[in-house]
N, C-alpha and C positions, 0 to 999 in steps of 0.2 A: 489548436483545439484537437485533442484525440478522438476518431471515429469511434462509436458507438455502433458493433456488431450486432443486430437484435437476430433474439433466436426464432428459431419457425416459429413457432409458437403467438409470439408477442405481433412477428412481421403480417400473419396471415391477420389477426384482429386488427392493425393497422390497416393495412389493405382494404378490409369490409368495411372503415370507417370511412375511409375516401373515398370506395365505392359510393356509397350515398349522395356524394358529391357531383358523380356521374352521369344524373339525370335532370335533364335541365325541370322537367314537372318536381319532383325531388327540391331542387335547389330553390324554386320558388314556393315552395309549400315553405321550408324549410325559414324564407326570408319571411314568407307572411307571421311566423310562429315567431320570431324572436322580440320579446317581449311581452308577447300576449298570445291568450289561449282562446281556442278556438275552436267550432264543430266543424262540423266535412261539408255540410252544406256551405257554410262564409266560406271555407280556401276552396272548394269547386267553384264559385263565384269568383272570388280574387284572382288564382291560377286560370281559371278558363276551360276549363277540364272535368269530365263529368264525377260524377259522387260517387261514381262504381272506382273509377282510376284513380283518386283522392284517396279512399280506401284502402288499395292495394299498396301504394305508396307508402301509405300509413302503418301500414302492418308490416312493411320491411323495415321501415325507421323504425317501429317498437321492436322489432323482432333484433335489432341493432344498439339498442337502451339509447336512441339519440330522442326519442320521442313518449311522454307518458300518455296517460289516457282518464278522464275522471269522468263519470257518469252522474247525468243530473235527469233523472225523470229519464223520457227515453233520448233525450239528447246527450251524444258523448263529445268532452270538450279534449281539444289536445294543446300540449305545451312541449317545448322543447326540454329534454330532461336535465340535462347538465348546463353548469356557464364556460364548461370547457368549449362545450360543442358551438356556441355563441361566439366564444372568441376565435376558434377556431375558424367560423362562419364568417365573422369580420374581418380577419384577416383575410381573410381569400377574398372579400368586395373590394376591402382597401387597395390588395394587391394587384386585382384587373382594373381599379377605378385608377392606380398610379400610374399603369402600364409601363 
């Protein structure tokens, strides 16, 4: 198989994608949301971690398009944006769950 040189450009966007992967709060948000959509209060619950840091998480994954955002009343729900980012995600469980 021939290497596939990717340019800065392309590398630096890869990069901030796996970046997201980086943070163990990050990566459990991240597992709470595949499949289903959710407010900040349920993954501060689930993750263990307050709703101010839930938050902040949250705003670097939208700020990354791994994360959407839909507002109901004053509650906002989130969902994981793409099924790339899901397979993505699963592959990286399957790969430490294989060891």
């Amino acid at each position: 198989m021939k290497s596939l040189i990717l340019d800065e450009h392309t590398a630096a966007h890869i990069a901030e994608l796996f970046s997201a992967f980086s943070d163990t709060s990050r990566v459990r948000i991240l597992s709470a949301l595949v499949g289903q959509e959710l407010n900040v209060s349920t993954l501060a619950e689930l993750v263990g971690v307050t709703d101010s840091a839930i938050s902040h998480h949250l705003r670097s994954l939208r700020q990354m398009h791994i994360v959407k955002s839909r507002r109901d009343g004053k509650e906002v729900f989130y969902r994981i944006d793409d099924e790339h980012i899901i397979a993505l995600f699963q592959q990286g469980v399957k790969h430490v769950q294989d060891g």
